[in-house]
Predicted model as a PDB file, atoms N, CA, C, CB and O in Angstrom, pLDDT in the B-factor column:
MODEL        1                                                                  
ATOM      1  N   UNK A   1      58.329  84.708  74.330  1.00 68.00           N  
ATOM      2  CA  UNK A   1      57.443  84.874  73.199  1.00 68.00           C  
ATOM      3  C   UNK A   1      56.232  83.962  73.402  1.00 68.00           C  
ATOM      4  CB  UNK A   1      58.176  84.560  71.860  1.00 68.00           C  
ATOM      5  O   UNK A   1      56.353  82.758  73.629  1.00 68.00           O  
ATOM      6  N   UNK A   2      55.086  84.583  73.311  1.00 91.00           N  
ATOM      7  CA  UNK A   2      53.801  83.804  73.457  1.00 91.00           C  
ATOM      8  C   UNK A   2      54.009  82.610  72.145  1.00 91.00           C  
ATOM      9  CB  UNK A   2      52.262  84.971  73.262  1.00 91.00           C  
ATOM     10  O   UNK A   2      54.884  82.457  71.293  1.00 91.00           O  
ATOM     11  N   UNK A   3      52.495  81.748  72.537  1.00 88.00           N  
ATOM     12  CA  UNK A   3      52.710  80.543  71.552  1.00 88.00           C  
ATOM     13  C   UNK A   3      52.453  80.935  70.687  1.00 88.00           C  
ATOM     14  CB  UNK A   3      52.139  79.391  71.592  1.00 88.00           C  
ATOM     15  O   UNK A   3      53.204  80.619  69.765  1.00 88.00           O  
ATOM     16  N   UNK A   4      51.198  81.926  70.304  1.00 89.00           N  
ATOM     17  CA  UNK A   4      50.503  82.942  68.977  1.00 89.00           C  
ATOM     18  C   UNK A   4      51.791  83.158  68.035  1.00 89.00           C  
ATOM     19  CB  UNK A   4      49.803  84.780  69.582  1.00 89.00           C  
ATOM     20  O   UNK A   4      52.047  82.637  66.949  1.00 89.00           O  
ATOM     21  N   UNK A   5      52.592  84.182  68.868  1.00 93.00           N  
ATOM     22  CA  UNK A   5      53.543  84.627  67.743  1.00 93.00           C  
ATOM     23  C   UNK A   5      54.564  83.887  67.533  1.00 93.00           C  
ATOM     24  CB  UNK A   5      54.069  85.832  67.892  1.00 93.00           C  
ATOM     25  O   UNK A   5      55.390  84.219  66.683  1.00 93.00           O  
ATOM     26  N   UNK A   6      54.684  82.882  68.180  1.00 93.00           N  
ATOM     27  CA  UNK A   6      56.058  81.652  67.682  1.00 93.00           C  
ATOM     28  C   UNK A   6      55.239  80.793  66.436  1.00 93.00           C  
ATOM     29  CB  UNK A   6      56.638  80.184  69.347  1.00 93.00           C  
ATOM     30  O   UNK A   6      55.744  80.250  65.453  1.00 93.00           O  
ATOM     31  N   UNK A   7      54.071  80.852  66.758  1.00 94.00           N  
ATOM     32  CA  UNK A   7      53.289  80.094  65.685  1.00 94.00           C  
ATOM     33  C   UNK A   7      53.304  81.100  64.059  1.00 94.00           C  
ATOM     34  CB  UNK A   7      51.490  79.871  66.407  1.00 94.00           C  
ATOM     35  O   UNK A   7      53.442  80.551  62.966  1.00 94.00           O  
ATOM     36  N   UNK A   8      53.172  82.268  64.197  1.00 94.00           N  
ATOM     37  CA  UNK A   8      53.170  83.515  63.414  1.00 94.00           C  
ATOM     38  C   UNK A   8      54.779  83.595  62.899  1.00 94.00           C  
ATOM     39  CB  UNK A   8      52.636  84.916  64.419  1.00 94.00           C  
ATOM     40  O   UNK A   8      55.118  83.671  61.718  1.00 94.00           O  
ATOM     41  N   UNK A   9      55.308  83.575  63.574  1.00 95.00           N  
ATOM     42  CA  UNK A   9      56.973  83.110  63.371  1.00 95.00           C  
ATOM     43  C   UNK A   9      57.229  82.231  62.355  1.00 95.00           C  
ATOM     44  CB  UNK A   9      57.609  82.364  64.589  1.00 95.00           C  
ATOM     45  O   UNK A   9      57.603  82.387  61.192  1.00 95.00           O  
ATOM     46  N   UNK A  10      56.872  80.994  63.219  1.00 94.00           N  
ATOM     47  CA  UNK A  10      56.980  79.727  62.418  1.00 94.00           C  
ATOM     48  C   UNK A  10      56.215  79.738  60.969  1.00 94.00           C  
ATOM     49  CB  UNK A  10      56.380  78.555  63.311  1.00 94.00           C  
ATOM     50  O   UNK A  10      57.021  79.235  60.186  1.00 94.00           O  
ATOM     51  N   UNK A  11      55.564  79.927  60.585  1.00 95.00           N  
ATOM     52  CA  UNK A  11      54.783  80.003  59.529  1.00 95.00           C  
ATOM     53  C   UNK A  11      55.694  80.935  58.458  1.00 95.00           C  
ATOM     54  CB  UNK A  11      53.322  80.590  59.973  1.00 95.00           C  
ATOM     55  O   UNK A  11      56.186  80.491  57.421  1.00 95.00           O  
ATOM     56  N   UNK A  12      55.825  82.513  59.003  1.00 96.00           N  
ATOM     57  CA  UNK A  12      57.063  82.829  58.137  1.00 96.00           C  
ATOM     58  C   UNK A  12      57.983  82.153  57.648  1.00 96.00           C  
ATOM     59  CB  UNK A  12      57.701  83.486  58.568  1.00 96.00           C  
ATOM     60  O   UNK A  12      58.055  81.949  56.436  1.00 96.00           O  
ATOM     61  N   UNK A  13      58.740  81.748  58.406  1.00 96.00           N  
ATOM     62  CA  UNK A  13      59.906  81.290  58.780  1.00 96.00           C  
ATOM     63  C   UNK A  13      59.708  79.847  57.073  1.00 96.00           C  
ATOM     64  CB  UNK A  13      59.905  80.694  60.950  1.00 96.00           C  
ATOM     65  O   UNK A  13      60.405  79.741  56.064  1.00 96.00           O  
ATOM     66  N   UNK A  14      58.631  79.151  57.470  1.00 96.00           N  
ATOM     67  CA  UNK A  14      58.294  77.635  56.681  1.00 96.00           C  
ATOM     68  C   UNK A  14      58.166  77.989  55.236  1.00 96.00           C  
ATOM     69  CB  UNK A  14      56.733  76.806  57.196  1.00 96.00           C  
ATOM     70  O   UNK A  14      58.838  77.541  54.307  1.00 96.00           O  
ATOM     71  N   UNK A  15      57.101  78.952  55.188  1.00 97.00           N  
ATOM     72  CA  UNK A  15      56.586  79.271  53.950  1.00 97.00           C  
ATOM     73  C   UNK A  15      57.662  80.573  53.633  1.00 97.00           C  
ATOM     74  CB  UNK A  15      54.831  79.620  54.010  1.00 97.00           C  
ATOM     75  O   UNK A  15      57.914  80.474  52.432  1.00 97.00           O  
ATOM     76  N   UNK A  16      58.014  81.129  53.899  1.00 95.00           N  
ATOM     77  CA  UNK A  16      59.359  81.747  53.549  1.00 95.00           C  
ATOM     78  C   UNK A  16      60.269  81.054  52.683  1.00 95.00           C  
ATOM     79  CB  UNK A  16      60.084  81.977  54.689  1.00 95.00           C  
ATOM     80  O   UNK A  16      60.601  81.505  51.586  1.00 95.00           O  
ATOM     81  N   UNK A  17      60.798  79.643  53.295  1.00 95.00           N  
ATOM     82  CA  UNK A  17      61.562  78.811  52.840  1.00 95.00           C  
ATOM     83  C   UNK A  17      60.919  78.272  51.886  1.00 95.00           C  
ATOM     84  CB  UNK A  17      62.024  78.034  53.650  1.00 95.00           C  
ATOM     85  O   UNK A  17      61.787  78.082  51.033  1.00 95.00           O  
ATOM     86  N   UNK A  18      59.736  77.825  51.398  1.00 96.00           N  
ATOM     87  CA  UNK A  18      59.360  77.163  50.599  1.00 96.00           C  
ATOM     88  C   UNK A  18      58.935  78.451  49.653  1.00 96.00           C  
ATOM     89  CB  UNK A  18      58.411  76.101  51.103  1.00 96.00           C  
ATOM     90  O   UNK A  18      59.483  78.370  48.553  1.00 96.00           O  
ATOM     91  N   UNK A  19      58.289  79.352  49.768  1.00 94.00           N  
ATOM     92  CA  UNK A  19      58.222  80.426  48.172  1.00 94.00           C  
ATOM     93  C   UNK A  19      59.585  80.335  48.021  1.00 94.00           C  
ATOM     94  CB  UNK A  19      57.625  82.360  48.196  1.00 94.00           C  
ATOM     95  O   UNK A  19      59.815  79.897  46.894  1.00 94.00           O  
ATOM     96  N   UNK A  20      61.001  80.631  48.882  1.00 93.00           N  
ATOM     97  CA  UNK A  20      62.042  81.292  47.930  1.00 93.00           C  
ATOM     98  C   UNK A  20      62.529  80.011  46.835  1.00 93.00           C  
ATOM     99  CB  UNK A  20      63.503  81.968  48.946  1.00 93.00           C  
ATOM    100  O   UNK A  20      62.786  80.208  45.647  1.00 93.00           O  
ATOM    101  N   UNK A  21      62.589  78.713  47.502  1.00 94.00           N  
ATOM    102  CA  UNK A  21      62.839  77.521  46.870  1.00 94.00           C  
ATOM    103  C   UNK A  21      61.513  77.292  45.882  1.00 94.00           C  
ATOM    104  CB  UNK A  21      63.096  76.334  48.001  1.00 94.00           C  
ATOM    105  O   UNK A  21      61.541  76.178  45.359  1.00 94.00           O  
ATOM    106  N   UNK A  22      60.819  77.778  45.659  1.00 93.00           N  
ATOM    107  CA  UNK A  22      59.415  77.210  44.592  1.00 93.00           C  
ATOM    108  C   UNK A  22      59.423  75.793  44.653  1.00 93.00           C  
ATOM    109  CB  UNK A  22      59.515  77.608  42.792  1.00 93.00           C  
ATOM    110  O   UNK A  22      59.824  75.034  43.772  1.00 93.00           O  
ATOM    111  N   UNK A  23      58.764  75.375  46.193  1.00 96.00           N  
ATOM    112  CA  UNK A  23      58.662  74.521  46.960  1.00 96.00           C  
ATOM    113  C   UNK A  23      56.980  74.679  47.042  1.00 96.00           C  
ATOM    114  CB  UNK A  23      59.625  74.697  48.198  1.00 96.00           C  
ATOM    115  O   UNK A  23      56.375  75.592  47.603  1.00 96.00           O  
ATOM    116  N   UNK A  24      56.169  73.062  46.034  1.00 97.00           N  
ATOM    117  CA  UNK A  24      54.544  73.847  46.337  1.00 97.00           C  
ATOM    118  C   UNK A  24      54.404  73.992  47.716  1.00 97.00           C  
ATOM    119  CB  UNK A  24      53.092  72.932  45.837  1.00 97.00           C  
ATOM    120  O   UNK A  24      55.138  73.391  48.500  1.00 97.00           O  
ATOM    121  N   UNK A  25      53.590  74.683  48.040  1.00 97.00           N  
ATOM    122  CA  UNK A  25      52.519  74.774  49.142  1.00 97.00           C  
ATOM    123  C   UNK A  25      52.616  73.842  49.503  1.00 97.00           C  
ATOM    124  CB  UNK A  25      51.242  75.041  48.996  1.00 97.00           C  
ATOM    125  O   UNK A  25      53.543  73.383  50.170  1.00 97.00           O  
ATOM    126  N   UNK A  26      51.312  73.149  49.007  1.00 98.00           N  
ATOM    127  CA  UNK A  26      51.033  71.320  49.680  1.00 98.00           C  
ATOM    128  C   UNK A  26      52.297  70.829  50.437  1.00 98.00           C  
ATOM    129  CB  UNK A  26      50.805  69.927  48.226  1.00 98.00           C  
ATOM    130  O   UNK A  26      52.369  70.372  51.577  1.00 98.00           O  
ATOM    131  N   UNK A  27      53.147  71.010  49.641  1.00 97.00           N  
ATOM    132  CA  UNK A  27      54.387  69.842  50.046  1.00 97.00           C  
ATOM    133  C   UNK A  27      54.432  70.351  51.877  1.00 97.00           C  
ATOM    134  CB  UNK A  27      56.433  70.216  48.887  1.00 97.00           C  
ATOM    135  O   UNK A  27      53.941  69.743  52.828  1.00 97.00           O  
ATOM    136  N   UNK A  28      55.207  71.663  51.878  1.00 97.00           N  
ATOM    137  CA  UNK A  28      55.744  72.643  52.520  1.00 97.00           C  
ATOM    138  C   UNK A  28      54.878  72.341  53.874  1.00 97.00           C  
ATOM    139  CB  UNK A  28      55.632  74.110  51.753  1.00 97.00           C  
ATOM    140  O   UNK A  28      55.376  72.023  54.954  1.00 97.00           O  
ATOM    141  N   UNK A  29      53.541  72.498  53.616  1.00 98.00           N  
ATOM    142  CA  UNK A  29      52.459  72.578  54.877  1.00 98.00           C  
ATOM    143  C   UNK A  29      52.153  70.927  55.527  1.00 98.00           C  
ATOM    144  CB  UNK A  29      50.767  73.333  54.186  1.00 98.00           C  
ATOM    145  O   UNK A  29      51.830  70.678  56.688  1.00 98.00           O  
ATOM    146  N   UNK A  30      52.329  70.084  54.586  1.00 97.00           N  
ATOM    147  CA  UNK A  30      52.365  68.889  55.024  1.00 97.00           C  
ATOM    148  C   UNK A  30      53.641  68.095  55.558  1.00 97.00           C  
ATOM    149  CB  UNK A  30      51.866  68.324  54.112  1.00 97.00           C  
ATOM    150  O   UNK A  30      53.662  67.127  56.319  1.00 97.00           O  
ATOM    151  N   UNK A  31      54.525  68.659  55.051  1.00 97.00           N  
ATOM    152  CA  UNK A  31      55.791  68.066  56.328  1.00 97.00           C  
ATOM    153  C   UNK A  31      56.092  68.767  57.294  1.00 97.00           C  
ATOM    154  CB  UNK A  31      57.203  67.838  55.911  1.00 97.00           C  
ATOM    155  O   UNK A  31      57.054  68.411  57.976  1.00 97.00           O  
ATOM    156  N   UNK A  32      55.106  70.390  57.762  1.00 97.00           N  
ATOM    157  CA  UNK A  32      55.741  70.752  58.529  1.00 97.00           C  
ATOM    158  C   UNK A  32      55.125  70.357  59.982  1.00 97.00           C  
ATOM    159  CB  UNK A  32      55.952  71.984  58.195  1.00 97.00           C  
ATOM    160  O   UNK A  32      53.904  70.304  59.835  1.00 97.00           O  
ATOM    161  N   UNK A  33      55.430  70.101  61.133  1.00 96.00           N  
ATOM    162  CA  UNK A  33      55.048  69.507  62.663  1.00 96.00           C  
ATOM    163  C   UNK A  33      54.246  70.803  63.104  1.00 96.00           C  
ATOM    164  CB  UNK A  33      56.575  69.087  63.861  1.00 96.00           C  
ATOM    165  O   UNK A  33      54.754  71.832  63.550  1.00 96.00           O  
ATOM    166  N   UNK A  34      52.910  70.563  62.897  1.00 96.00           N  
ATOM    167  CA  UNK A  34      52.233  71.679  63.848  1.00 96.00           C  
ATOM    168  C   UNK A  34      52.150  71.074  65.014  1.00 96.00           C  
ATOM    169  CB  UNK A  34      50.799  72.225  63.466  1.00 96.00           C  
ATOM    170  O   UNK A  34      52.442  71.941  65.836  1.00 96.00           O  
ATOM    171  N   UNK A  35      52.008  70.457  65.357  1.00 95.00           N  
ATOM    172  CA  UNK A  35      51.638  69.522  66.615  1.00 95.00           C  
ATOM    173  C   UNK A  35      51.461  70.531  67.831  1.00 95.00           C  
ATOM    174  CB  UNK A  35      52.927  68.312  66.986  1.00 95.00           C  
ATOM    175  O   UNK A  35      50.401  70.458  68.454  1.00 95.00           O  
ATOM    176  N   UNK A  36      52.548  71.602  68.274  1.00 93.00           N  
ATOM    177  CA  UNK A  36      52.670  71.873  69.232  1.00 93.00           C  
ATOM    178  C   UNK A  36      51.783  73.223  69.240  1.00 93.00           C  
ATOM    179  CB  UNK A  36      53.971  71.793  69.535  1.00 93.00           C  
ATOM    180  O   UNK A  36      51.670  73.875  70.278  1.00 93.00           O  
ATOM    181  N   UNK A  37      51.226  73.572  68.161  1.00 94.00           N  
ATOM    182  CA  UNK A  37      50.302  74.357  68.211  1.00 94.00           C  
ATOM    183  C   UNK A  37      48.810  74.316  68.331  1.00 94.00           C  
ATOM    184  CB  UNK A  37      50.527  74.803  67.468  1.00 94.00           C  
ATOM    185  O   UNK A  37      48.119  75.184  68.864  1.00 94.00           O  
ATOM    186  N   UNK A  38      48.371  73.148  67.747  1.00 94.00           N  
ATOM    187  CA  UNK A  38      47.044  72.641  67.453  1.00 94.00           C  
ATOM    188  C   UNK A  38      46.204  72.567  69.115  1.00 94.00           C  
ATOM    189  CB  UNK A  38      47.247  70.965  66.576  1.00 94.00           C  
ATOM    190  O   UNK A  38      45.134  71.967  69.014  1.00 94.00           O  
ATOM    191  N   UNK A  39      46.386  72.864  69.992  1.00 93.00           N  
ATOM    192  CA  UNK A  39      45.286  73.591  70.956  1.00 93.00           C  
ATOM    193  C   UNK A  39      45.485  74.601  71.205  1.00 93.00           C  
ATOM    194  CB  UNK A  39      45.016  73.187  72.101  1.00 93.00           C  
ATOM    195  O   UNK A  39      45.195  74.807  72.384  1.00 93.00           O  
ATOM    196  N   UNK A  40      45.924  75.601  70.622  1.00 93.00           N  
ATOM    197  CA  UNK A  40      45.528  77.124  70.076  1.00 93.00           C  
ATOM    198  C   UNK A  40      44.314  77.285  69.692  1.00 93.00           C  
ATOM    199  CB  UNK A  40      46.248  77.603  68.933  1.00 93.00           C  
ATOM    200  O   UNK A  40      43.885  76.469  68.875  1.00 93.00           O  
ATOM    201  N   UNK A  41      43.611  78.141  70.064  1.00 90.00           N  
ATOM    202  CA  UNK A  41      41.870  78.811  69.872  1.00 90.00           C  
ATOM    203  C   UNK A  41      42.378  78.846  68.276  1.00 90.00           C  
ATOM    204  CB  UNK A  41      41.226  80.849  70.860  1.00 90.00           C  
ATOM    205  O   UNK A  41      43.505  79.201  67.931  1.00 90.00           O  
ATOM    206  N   UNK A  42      41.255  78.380  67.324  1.00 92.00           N  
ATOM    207  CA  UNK A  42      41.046  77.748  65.936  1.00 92.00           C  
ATOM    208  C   UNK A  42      42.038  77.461  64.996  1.00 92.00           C  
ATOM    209  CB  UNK A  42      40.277  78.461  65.255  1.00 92.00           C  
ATOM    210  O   UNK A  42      42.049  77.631  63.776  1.00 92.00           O  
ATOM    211  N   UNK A  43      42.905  76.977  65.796  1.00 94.00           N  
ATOM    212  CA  UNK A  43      43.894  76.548  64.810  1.00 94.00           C  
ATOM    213  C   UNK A  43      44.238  75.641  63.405  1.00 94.00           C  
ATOM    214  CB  UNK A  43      44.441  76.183  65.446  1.00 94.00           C  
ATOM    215  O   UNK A  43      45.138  75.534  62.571  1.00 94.00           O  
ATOM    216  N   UNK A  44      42.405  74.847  63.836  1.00 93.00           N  
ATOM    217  CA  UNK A  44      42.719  73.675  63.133  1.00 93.00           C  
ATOM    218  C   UNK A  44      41.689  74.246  61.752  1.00 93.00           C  
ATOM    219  CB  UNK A  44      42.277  72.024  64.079  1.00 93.00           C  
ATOM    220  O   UNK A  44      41.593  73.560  60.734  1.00 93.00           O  
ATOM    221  N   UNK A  45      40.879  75.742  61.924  1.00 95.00           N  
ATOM    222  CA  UNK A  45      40.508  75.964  60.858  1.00 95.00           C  
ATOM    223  C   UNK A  45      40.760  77.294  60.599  1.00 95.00           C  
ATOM    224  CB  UNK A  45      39.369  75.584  60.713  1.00 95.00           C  
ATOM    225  O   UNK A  45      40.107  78.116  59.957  1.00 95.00           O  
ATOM    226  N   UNK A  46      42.078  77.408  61.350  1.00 95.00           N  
ATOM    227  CA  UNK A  46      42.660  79.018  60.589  1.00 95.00           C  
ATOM    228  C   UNK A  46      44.200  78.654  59.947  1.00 95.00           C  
ATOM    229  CB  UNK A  46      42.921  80.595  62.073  1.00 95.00           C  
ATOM    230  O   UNK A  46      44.801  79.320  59.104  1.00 95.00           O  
ATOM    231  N   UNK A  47      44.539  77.714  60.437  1.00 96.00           N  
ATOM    232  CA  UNK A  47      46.094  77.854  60.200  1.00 96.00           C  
ATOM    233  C   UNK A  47      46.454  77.487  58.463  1.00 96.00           C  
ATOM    234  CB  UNK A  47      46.974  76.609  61.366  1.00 96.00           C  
ATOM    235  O   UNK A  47      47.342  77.887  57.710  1.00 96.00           O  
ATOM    236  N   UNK A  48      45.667  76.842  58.340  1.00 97.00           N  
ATOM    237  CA  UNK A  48      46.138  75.927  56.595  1.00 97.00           C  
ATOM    238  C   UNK A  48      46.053  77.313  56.245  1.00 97.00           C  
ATOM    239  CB  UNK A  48      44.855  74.476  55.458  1.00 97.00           C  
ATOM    240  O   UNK A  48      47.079  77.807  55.778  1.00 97.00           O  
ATOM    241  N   UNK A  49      44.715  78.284  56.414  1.00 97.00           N  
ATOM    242  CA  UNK A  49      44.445  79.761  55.379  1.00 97.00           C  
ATOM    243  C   UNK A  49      45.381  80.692  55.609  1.00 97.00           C  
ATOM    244  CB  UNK A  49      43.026  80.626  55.618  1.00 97.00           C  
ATOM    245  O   UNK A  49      45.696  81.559  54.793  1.00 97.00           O  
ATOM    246  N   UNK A  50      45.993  80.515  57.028  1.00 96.00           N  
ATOM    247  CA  UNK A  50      46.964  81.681  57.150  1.00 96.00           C  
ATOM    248  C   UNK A  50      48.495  81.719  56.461  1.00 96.00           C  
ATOM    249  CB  UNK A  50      47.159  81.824  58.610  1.00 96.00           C  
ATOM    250  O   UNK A  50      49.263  82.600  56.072  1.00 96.00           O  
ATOM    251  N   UNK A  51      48.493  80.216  56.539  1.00 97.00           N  
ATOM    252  CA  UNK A  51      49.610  79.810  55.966  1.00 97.00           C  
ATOM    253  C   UNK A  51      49.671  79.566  54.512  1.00 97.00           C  
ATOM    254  CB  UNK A  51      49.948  78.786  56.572  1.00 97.00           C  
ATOM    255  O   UNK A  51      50.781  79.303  54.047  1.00 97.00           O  
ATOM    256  N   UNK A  52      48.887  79.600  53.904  1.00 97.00           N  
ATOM    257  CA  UNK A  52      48.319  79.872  52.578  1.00 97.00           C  
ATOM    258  C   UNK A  52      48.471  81.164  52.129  1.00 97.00           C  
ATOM    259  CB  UNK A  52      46.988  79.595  52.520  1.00 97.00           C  
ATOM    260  O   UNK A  52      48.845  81.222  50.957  1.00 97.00           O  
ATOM    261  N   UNK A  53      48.300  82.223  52.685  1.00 97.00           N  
ATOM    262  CA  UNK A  53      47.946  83.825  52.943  1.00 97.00           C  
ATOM    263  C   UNK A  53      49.732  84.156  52.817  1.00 97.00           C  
ATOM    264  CB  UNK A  53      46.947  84.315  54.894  1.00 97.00           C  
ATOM    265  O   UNK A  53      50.259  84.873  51.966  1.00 97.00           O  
ATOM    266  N   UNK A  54      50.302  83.537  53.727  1.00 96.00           N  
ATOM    267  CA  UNK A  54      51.596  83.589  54.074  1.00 96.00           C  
ATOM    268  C   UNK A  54      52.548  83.366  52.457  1.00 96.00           C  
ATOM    269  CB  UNK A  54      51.820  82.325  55.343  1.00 96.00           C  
ATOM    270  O   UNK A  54      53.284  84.004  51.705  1.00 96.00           O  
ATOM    271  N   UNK A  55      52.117  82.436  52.554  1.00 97.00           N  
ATOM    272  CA  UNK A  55      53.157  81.677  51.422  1.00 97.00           C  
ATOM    273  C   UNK A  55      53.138  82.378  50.112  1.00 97.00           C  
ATOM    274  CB  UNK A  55      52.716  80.059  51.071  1.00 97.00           C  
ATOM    275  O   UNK A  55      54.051  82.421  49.286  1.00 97.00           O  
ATOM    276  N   UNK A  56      51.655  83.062  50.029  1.00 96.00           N  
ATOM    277  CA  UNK A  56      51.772  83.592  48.638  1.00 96.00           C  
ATOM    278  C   UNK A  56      51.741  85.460  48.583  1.00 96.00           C  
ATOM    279  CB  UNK A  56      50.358  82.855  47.742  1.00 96.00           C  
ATOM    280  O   UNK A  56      51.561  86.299  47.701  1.00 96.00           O  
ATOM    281  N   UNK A  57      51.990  85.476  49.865  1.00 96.00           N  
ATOM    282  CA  UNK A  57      52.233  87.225  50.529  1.00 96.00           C  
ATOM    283  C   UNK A  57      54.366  87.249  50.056  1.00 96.00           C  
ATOM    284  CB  UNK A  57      51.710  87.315  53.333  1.00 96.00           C  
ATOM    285  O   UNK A  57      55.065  88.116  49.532  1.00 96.00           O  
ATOM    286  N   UNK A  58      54.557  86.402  50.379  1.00 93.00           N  
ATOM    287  CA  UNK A  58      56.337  85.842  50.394  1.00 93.00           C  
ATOM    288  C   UNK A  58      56.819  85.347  49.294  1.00 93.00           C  
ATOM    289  CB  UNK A  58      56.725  84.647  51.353  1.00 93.00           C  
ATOM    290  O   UNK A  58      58.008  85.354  48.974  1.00 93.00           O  
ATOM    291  N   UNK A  59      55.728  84.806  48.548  1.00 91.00           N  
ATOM    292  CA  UNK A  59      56.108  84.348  46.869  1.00 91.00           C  
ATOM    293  C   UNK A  59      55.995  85.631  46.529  1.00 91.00           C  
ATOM    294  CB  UNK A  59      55.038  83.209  45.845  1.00 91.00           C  
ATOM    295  O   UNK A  59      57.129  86.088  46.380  1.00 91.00           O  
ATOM    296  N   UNK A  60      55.368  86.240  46.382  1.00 91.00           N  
ATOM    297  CA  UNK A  60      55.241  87.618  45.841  1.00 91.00           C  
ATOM    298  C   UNK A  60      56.094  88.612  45.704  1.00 91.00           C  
ATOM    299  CB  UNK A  60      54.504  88.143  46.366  1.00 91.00           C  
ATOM    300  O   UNK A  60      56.374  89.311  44.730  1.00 91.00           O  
ATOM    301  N   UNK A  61      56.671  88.589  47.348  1.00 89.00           N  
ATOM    302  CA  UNK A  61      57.791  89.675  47.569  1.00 89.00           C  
ATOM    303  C   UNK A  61      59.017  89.022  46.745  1.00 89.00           C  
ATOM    304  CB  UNK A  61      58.203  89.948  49.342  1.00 89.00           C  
ATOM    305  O   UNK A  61      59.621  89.632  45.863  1.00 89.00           O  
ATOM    306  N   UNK A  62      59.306  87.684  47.155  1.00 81.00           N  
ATOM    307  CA  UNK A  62      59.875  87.320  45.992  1.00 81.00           C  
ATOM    308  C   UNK A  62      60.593  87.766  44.781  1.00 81.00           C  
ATOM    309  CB  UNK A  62      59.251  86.958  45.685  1.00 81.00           C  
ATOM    310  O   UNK A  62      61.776  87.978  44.513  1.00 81.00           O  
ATOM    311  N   UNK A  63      59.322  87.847  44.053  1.00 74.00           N  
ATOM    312  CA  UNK A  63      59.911  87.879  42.522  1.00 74.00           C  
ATOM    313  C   UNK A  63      60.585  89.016  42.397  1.00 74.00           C  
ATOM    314  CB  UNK A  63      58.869  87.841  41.343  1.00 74.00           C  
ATOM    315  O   UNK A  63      61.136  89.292  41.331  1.00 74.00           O  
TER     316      UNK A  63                                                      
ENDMDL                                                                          
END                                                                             
């Protein structure tokens, strides 16, 4: 699996866990280790929005 979609993965996977627990955002995105992604082509000003995008695409399905 490329790094793109383990990163695309991972993000499910985080914010998944945090909508089903009504776990804010903030919290969720700040303890999670991007580290191993952050020299990915714009990561450092796409990922907070995608994962934002994510979290409330999954809160949604949710309810």
């Amino acid at each position: 699996m490329k790094k793109t979609s383990r990163l695309l993965a991972g993000l499910v996977l985080v914010m998944g866990r945090a909508a089903e627990s009504m776990e804010p955002f903030d919290e969720a995105y700040d303890k999670t280790d991007w580290s191993r992604f952050e020299h990915l082509p714009l990561f450092r000003s796409a990922n907070r929005m995608n994962a934002y995008n994510t979290y409330l695409q999954l809160e949604h399905e949710a309810k």
